[in-house]
C-alpha positions as protocol buffer text, in pm:
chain_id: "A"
residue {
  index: 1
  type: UNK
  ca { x: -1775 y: -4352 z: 2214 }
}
residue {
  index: 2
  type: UNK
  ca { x: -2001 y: -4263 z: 1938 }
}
residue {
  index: 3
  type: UNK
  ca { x: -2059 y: -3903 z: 2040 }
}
residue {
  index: 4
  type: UNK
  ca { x: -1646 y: -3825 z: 2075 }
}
residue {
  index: 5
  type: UNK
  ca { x: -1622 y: -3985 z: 1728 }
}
residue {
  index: 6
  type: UNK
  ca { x: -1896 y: -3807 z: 1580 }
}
residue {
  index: 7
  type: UNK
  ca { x: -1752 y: -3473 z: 1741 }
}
residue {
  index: 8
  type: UNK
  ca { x: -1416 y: -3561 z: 1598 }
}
residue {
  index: 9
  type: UNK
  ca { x: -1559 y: -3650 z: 1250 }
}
residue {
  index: 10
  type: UNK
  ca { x: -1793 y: -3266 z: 1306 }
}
residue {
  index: 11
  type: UNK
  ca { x: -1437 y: -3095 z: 1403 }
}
residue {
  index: 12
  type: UNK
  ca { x: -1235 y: -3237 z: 1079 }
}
residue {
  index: 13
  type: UNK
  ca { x: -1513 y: -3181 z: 844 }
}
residue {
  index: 14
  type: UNK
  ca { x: -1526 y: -2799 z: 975 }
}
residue {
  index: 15
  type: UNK
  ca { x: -1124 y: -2778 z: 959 }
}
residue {
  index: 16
  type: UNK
  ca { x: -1160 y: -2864 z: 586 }
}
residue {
  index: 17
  type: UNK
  ca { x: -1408 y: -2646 z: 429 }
}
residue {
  index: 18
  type: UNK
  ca { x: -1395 y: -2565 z: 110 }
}
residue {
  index: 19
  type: UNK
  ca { x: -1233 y: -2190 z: 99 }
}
residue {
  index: 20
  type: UNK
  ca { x: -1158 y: -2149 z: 463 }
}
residue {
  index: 21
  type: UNK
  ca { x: -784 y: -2157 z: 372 }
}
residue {
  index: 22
  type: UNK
  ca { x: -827 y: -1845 z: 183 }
}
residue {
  index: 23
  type: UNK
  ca { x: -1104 y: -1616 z: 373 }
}
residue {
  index: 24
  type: UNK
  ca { x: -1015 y: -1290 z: 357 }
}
residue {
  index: 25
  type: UNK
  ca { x: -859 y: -1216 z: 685 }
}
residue {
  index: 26
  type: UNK
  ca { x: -627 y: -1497 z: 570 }
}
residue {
  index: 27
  type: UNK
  ca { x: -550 y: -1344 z: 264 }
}
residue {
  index: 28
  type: UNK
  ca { x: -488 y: -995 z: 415 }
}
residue {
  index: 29
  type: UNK
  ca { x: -273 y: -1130 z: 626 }
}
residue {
  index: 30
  type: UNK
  ca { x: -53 y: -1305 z: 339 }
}
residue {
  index: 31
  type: UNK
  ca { x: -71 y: -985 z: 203 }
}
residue {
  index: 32
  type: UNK
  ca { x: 52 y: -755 z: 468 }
}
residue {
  index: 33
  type: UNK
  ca { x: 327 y: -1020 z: 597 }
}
residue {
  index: 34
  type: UNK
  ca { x: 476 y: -944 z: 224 }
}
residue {
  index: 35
  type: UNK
  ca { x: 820 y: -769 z: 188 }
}
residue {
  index: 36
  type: UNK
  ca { x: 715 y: -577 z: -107 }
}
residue {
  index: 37
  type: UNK
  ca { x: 412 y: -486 z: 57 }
}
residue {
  index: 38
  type: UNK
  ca { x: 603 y: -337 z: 301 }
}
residue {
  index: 39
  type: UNK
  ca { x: 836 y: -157 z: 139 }
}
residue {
  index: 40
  type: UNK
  ca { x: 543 y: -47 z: -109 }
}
residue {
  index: 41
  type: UNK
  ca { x: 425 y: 166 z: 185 }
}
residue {
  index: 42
  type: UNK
  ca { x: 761 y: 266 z: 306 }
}
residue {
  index: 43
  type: UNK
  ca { x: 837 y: 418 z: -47 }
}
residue {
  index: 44
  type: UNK
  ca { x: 496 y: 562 z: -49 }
}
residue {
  index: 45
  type: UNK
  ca { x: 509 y: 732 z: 285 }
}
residue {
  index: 46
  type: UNK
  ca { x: 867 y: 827 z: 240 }
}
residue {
  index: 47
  type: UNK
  ca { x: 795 y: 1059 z: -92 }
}
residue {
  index: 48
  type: UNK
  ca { x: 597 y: 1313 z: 97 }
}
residue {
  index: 49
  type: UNK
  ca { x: 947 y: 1408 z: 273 }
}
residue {
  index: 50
  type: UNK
  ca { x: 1182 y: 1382 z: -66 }
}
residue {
  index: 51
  type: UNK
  ca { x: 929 y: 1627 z: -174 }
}
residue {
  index: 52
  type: UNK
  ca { x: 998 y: 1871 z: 129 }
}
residue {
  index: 53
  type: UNK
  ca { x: 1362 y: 1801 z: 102 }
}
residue {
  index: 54
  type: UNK
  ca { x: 1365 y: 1880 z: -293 }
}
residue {
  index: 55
  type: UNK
  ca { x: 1222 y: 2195 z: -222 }
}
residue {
  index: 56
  type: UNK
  ca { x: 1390 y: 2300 z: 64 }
}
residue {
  index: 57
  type: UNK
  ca { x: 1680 y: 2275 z: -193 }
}
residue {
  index: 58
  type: UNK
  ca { x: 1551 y: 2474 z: -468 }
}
residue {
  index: 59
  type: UNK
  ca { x: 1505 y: 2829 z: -517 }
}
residue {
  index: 60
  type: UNK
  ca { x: 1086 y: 2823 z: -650 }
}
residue {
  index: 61
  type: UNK
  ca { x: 909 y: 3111 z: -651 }
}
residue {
  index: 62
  type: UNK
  ca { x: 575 y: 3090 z: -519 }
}
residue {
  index: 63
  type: UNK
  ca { x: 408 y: 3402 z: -683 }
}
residue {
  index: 64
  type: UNK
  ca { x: 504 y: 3242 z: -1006 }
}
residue {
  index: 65
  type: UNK
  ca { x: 167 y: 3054 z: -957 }
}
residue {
  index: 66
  type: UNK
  ca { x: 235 y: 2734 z: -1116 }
}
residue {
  index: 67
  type: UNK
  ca { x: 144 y: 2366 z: -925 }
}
residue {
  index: 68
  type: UNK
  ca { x: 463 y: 2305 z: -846 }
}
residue {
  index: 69
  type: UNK
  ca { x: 536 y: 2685 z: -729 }
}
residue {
  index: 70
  type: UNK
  ca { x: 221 y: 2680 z: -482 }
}
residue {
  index: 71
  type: UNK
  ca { x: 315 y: 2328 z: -376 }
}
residue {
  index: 72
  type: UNK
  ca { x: 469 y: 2503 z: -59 }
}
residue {
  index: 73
  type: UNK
  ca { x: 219 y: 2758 z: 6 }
}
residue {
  index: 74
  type: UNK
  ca { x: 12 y: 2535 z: 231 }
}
residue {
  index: 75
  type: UNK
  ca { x: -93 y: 2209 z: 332 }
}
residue {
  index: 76
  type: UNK
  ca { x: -378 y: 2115 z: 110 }
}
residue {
  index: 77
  type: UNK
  ca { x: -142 y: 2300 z: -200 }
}
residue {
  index: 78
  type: UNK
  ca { x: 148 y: 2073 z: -88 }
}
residue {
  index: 79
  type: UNK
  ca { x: -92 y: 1734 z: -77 }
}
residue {
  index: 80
  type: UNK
  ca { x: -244 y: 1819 z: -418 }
}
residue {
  index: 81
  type: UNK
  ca { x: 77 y: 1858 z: -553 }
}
residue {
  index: 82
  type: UNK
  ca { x: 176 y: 1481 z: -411 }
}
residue {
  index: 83
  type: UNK
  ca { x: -126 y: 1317 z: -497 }
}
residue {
  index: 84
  type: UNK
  ca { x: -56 y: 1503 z: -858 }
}
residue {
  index: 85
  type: UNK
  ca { x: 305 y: 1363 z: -940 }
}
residue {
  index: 86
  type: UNK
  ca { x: 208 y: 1044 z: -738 }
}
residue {
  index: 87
  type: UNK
  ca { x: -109 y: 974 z: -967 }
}
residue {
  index: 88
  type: UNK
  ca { x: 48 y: 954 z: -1305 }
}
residue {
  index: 89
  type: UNK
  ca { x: 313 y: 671 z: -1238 }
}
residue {
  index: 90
  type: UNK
  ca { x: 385 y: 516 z: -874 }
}
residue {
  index: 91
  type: UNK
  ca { x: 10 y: 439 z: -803 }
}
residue {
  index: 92
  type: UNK
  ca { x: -22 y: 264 z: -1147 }
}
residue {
  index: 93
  type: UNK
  ca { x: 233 y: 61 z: -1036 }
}
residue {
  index: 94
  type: UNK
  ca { x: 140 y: 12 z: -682 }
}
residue {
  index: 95
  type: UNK
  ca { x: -216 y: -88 z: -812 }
}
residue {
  index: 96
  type: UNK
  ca { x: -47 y: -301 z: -1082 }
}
residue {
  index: 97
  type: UNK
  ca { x: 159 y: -457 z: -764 }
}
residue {
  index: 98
  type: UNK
  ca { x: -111 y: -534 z: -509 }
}
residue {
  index: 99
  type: UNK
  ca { x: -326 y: -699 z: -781 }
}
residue {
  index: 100
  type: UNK
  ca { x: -136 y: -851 z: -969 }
}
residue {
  index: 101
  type: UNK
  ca { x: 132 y: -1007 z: -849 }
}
residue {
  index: 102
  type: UNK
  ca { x: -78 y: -1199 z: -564 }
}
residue {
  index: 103
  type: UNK
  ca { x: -195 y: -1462 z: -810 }
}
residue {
  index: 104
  type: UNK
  ca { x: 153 y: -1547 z: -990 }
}
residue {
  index: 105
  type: UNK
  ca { x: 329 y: -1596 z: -707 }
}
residue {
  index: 106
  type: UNK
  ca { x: 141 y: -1824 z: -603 }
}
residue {
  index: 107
  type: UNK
  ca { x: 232 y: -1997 z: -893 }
}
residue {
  index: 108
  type: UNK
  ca { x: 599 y: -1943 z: -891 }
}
residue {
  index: 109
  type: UNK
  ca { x: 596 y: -2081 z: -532 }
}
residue {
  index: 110
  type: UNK
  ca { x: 384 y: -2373 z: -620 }
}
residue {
  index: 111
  type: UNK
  ca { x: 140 y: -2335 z: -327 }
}
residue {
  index: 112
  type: UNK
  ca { x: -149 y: -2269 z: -614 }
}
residue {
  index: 113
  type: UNK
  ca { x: -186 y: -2625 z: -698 }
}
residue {
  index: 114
  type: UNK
  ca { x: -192 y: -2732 z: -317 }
}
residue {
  index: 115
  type: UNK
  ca { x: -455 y: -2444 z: -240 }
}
residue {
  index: 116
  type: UNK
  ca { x: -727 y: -2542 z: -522 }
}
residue {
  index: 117
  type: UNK
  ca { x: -640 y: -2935 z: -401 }
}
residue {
  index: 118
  type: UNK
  ca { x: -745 y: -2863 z: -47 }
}
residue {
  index: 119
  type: UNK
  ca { x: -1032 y: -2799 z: -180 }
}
residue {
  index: 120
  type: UNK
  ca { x: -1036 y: -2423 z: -211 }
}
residue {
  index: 121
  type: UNK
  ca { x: -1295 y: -2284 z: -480 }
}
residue {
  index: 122
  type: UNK
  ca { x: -1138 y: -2123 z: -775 }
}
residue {
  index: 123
  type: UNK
  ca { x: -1370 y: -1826 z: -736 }
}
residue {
  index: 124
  type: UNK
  ca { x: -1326 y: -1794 z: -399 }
}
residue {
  index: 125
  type: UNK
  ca { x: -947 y: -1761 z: -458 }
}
residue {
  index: 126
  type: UNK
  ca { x: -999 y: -1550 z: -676 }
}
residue {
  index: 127
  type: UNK
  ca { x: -1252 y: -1324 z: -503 }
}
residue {
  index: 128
  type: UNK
  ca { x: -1036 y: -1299 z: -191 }
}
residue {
  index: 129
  type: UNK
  ca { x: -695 y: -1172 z: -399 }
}
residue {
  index: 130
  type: UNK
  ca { x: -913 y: -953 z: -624 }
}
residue {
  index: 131
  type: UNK
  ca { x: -1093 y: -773 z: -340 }
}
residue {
  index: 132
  type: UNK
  ca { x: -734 y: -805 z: -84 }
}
residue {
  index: 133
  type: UNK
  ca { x: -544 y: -618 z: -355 }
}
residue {
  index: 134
  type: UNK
  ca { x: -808 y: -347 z: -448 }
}
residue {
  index: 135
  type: UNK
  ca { x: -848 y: -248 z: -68 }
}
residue {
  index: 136
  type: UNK
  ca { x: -433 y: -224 z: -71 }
}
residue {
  index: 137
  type: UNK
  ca { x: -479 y: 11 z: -365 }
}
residue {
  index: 138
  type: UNK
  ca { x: -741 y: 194 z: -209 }
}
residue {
  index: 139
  type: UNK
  ca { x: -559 y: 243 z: 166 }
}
residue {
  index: 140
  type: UNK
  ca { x: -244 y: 292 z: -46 }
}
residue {
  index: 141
  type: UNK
  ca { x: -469 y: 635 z: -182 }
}
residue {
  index: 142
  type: UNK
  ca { x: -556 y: 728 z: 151 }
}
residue {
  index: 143
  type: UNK
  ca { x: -236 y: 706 z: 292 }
}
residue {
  index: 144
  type: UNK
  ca { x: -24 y: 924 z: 54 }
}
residue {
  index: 145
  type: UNK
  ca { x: -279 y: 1182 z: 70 }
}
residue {
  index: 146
  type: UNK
  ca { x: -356 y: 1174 z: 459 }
}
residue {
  index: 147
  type: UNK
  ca { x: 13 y: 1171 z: 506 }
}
residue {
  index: 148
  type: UNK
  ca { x: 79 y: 1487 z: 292 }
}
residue {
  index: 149
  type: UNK
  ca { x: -154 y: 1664 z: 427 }
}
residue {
  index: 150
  type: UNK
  ca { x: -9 y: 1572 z: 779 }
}
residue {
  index: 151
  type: UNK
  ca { x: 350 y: 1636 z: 622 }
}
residue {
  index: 152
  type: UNK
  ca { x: 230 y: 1955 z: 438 }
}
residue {
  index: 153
  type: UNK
  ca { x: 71 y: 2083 z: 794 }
}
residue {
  index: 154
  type: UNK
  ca { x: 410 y: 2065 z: 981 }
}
residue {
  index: 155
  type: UNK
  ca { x: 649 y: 2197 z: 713 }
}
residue {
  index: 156
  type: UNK
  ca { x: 385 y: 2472 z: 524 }
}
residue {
  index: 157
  type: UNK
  ca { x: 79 y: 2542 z: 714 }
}
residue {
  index: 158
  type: UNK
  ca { x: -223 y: 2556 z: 775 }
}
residue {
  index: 159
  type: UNK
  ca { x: -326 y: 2735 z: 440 }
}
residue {
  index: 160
  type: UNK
  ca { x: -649 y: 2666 z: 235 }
}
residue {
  index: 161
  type: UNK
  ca { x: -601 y: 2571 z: -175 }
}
residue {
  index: 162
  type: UNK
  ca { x: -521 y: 2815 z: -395 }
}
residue {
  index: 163
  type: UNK
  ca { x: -570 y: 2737 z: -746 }
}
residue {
  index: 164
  type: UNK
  ca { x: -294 y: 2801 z: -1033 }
}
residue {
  index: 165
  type: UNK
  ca { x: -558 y: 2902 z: -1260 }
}
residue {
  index: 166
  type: UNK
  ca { x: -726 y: 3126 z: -1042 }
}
residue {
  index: 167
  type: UNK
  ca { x: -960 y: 3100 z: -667 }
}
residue {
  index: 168
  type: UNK
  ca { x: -912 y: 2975 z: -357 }
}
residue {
  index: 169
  type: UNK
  ca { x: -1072 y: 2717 z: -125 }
}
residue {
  index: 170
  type: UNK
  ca { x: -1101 y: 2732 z: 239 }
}
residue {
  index: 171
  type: UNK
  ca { x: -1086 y: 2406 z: 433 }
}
residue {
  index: 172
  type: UNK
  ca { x: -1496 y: 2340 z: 464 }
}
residue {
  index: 173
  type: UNK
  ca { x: -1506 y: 2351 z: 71 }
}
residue {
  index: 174
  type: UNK
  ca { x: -1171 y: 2151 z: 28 }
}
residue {
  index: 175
  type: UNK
  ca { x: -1186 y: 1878 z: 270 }
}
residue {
  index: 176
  type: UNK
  ca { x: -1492 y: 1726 z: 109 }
}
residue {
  index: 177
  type: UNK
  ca { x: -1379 y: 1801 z: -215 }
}
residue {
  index: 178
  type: UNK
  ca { x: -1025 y: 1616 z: -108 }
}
residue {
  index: 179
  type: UNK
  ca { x: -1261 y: 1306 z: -52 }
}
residue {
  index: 180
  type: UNK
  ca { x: -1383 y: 1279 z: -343 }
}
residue {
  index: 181
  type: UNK
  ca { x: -1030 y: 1284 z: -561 }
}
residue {
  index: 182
  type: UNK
  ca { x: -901 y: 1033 z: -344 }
}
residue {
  index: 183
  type: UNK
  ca { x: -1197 y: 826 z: -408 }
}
residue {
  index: 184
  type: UNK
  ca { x: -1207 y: 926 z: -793 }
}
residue {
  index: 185
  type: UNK
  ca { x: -842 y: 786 z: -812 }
}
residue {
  index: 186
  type: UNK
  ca { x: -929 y: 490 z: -653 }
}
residue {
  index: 187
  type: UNK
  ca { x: -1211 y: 402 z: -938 }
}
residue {
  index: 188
  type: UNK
  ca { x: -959 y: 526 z: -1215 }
}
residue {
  index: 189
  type: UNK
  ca { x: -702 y: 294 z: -1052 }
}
residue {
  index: 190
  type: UNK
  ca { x: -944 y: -12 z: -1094 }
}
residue {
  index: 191
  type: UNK
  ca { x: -896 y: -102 z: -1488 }
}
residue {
  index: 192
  type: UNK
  ca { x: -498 y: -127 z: -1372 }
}
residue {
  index: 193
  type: UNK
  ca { x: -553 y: -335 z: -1122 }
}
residue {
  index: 194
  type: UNK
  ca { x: -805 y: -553 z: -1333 }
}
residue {
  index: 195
  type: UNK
  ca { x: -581 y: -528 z: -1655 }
}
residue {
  index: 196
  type: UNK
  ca { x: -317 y: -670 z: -1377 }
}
residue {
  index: 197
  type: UNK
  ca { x: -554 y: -925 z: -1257 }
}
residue {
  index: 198
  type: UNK
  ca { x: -646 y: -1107 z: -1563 }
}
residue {
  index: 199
  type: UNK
  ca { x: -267 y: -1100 z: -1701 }
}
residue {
  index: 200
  type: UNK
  ca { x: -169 y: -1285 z: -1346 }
}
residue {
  index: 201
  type: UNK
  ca { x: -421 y: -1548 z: -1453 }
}
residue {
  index: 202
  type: UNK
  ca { x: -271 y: -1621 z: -1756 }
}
residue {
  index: 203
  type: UNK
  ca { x: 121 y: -1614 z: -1611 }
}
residue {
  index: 204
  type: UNK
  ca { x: 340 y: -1725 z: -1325 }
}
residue {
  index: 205
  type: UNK
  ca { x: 572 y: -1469 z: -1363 }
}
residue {
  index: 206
  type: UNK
  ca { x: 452 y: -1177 z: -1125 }
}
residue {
  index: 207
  type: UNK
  ca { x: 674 y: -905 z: -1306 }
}
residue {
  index: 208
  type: UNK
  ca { x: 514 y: -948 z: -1665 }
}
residue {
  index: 209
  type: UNK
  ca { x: 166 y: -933 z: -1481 }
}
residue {
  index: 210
  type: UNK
  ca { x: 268 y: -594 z: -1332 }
}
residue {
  index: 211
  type: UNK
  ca { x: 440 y: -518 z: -1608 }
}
residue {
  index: 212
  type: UNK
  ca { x: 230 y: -606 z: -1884 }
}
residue {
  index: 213
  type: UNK
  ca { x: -50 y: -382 z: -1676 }
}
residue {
  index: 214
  type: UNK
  ca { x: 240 y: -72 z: -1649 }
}
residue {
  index: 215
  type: UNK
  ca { x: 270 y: -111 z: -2008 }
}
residue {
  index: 216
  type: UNK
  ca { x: -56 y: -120 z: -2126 }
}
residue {
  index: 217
  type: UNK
  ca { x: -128 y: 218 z: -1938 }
}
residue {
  index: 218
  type: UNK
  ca { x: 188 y: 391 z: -2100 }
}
residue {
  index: 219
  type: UNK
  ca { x: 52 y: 265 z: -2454 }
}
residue {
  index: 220
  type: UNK
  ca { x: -271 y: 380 z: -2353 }
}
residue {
  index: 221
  type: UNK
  ca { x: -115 y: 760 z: -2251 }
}
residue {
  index: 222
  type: UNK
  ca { x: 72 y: 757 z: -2600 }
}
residue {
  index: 223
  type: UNK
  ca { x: -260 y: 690 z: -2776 }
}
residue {
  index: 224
  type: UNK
  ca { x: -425 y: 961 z: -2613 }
}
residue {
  index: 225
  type: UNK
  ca { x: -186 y: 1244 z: -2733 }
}
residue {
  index: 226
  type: UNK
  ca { x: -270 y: 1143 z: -3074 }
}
residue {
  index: 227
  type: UNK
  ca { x: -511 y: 1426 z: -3166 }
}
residue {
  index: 228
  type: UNK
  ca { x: -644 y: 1244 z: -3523 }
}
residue {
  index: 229
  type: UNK
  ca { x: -793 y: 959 z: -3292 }
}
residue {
  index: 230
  type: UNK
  ca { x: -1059 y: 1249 z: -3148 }
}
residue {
  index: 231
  type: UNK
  ca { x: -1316 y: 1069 z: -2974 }
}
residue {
  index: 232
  type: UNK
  ca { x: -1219 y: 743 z: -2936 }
}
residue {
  index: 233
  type: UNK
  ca { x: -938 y: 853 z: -2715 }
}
residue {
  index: 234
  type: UNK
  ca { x: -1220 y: 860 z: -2462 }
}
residue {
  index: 235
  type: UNK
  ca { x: -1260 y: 510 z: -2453 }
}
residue {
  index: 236
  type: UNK
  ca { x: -898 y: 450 z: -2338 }
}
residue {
  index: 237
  type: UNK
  ca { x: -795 y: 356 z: -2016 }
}
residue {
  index: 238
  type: UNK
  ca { x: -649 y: 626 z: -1785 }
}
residue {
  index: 239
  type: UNK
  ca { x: -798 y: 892 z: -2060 }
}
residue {
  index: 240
  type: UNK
  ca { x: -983 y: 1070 z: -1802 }
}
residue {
  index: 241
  type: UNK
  ca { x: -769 y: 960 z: -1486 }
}
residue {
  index: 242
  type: UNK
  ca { x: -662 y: 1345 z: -1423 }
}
residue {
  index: 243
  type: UNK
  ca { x: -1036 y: 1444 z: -1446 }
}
residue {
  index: 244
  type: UNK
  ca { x: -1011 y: 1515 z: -1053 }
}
residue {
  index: 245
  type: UNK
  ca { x: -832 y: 1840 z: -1080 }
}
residue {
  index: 246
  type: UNK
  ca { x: -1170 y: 1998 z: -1169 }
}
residue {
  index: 247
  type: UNK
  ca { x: -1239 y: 1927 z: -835 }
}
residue {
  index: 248
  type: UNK
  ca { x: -1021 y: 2202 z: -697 }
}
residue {
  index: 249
  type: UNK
  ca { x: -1193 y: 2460 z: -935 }
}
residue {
  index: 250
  type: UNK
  ca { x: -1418 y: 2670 z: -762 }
}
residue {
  index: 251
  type: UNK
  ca { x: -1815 y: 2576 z: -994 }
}
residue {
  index: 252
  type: UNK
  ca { x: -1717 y: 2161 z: -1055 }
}
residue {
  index: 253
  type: UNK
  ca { x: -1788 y: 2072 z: -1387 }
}
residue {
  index: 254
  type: UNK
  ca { x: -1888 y: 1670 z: -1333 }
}
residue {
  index: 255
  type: UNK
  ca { x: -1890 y: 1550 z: -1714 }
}
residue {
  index: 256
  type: UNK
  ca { x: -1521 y: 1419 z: -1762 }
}
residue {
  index: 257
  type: UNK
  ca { x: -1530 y: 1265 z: -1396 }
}
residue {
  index: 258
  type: UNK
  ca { x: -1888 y: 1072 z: -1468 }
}
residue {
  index: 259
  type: UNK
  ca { x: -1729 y: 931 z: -1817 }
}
residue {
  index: 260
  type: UNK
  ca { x: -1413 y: 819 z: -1662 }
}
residue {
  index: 261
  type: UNK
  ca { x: -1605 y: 687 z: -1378 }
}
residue {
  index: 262
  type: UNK
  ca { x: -1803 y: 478 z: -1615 }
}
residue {
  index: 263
  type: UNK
  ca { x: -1537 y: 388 z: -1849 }
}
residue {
  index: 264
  type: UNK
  ca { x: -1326 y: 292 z: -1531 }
}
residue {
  index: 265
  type: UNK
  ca { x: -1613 y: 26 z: -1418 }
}
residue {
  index: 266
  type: UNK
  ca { x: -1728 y: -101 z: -1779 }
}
residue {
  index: 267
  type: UNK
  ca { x: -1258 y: -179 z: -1821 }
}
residue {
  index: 268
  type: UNK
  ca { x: -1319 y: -345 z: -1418 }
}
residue {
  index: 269
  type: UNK
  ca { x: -1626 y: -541 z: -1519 }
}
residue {
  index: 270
  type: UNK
  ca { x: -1430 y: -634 z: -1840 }
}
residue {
  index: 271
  type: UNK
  ca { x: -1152 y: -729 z: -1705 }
}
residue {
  index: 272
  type: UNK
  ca { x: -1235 y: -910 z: -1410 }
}
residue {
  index: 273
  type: UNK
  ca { x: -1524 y: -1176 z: -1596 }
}
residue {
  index: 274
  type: UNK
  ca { x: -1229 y: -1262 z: -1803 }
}
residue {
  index: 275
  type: UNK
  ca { x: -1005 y: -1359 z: -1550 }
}
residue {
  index: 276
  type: UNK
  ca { x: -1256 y: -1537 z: -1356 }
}
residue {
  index: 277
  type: UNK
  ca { x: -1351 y: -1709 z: -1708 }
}
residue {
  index: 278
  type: UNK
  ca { x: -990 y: -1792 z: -1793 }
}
residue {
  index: 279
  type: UNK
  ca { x: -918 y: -1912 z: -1423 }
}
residue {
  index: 280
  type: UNK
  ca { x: -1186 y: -2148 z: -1445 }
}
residue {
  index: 281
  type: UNK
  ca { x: -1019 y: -2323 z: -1758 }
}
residue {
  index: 282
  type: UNK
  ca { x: -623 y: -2333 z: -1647 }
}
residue {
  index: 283
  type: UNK
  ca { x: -483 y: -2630 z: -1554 }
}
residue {
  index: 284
  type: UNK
  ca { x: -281 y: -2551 z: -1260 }
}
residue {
  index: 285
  type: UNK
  ca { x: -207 y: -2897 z: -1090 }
}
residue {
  index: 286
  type: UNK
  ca { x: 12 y: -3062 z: -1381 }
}
């Protein structure tokens, strides 16, 4: 009698651990059973074959030698091209979107309250959006450029890079190089996410968390045309997010991508300690 209770008393204390509700296979799975989620991806994977269709439409010239002219000269031209028109817009708001918008809804669905009062650990909740919605930016990365590469093979080619401004890269000294943008855009992707992060903290309204993010990166591009800010436009965010094309050049020059690889973690760091900080001090169960 005492053993069956004290197993039954062992199996209820296990069932209610403080942050099993929200481990991250849990979490990932709230995430991927998410319309928008889903049609994130289907948008995402679908542009690779607007692209094809736009320019099976159009009349470019390909000896004209502009990005957009060489986009159909090859595979890896075509998935640089992608990842190109991609990066400055739909994966700020993708990254905005995964990370941002977790927290909110929570909020405006009123399961937050009922997940810190089971008990789940602030931090913990926290931890297991943050680092959910980061790895959806990064596969998100991944995906567009694997797929236009794949979608660039069947419609273009085989064909190694050639650059607009001059040189060409066979596959050995591309595909390595191809890493390393996709992981570059990842990191330059992190302060949106964060910026995202910390706003959902503050708000149960997932649009002006994504939103407020979106913004912040357009004011952020406006700044950094203004030529009598010189060198503080370095310290904004995004300033050196299309540092990566020097990786396509044939000698790298690694300054601009170490500085907006920096300034990309110190905005992160930033970022995330003060939504953890704020987090800590929100009432969210009145």
């Amino acid at each position: 009698m005492s053993s069956s209770t004290t197993s039954h008393s062992t199996a209820g204390s296990t069932a209610t651990l403080p942050g099993r509700p929200l481990s991250l296979r849990a979490e990932l799975r709230r995430q991927l059973s998410r319309r928008r989620t889903l049609w994130s991806f289907v948008l995402l994977l679908a542009l690779p074959l607007v692209i094809v269709a736009a320019f099976a439409l159009g009349d470019g010239d390909p000896s004209e030698g502009s990005l957009v002219d060489l986009a159909t000269g090859g595979a890896a031209n075509f998935a640089i091209f992608t990842t190109a028109v991609s990066s400055s817009f739909l994966l700020i708001v993708l990254a905005a979107l995964f990370v941002g918008d977790s927290l909110p809804s929570e909020a405006s669905w009123s399961t937050l309250r009922y997940l810190l009062l089971a008990p789940v650990p602030r931090a913990r909740l926290l931890a297991s959006k943050l680092v959910v919605g980061l790895a959806s930016t990064a596969v998100a990365v991944v995906a567009l450029i694997g797929w236009s590469l794949l979608v660039g093979l069947v419609f273009y080619g085989p064909a190694g890079f050639s650059n607009p401004s001059g040189g060409t890269l066979d596959w050995a000294t591309f595909g390595p190089r191809l890493v390393v943008v996709a992981a570059y855009l990842v990191v330059t992707l992190l302060p949106v996410g964060a910026i995202a992060f910390a706003l959902g903290v503050r708000t149960d309204a997932p649009l002006a968390a994504v939103g407020g993010a979106v913004m912040v990166t357009i004011v952020a591009a406006i700044l950094d045309q203004i030529d009598n800010l010189g060198s503080l436009r370095n310290a904004l965010p995004m300033h050196d997010a299309g540092a990566w094309f020097a990786l396509l050049r044939p000698e790298v020059v690694w300054d601009d991508l170490v500085q907006g690889t920096l300034w990309s973690v110190l905005y992160t760091l930033v970022f995330v300690g003060l939504a953890f900080w704020m987090f800590r001090r929100k009432d969210v169960l009145s």
